[in-house]
Each structure stands twice: as C-alpha cells, then as structure tokens.
C-alpha positions in Angstrom: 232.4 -129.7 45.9 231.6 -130.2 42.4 228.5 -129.1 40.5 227.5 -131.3 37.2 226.1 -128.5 35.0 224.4 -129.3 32.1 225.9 -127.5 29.7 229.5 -128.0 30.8 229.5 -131.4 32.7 230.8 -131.5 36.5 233.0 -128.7 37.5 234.5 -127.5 40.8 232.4 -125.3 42.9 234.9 -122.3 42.4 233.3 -121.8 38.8 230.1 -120.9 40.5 228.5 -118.1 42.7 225.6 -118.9 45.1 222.9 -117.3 44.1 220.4 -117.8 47.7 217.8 -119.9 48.6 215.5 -121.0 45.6 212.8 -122.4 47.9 211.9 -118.9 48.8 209.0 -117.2 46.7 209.4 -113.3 46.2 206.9 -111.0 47.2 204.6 -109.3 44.6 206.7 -106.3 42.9 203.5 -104.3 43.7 203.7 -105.5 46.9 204.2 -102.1 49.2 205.0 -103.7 52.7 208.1 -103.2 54.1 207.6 -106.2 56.4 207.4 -108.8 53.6 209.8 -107.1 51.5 213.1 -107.1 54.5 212.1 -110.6 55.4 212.8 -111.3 52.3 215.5 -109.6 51.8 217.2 -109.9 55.1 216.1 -113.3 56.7 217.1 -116.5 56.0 216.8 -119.7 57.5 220.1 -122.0 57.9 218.1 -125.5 57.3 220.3 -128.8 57.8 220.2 -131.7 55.2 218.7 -131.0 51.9 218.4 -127.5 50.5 217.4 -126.2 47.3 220.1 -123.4 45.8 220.3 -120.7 42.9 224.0 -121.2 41.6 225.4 -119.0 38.6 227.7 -120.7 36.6 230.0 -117.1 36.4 233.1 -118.8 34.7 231.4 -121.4 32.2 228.3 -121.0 30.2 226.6 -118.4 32.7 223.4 -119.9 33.5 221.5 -119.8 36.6 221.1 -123.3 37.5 219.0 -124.9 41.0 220.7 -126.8 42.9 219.4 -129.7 45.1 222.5 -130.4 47.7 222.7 -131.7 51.8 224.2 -128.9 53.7 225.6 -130.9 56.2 227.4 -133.1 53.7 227.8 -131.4 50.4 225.8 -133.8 48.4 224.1 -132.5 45.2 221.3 -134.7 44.1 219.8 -132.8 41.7 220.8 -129.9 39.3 218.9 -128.0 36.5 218.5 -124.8 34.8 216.4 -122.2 36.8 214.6 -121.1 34.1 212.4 -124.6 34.4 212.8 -125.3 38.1 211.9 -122.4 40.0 208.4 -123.5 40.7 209.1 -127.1 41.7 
C-alpha cells in the first residue's frame, strides 16, 4: 500500500503508523463519565469499504495526515493533513 503525502509525494505504507479511526469525535476533556470515555477508548467498529484514518508519517516529514482508503481493497482516495480535515 502506498500513501501519497503531501509533503513527500507517494511512499510505502511502512513509513507510516496508523494513527485510529478519524471519523470518531472525542469526548469533552471535562467530560467525567467513564462510559463515554472506554467506548472511546476501547471500542471500535471494523467497517468494510471506505474508512477515514489518522496516519503519522513517523519516517518522512512527521505529520499527522487523514486518510480516506477501502478496507477491503486498500484503495486511498483521499489524503490530507489533519490539522485541516478533522472536522470533515
């Protein structure tokens, strides 16, 4: 699998870390329940066809970069920095 950053152009997968699920939306830090706090934490769906992803890119330029890619075939449609995607 390769993942076209945009800072370094398309690199293999092993330059990367997975980061989690970027569709998910993190509780409130004030947010006291326990509940909320291990679902997030703990659960986590395993959805089929097109996913969105946090991705680090550990051993290039570092940034934290979203992911749009099919799970059941590999395919990335989309990739940009996190900082601007996260509430897409």
């Amino acid at each position: 699998m390769r993942i076209d950053c945009p800072c370094c152009g398309p690199r293999d997968h092993d330059e990367f870390a997975y980061g989690g699920d970027a569709s998910r939306t993190m509780p409130d830090i004030a947010d006291t329940g326990m509940e909320r706090w291990f679902d997030h934490v703990f659960l986590r769906d395993n959805p089929r066809g097109p996913h969105r992803e946090f991705w680090h890119h550990a051993h290039g330029c570092r940034q934290w970069l979203v992911v749009e890619r099919d799970t059941v075939t590999h395919e990335i449609a989309h990739v940009a920095f996190a900082r601007g995607e996260v509430s897409r």
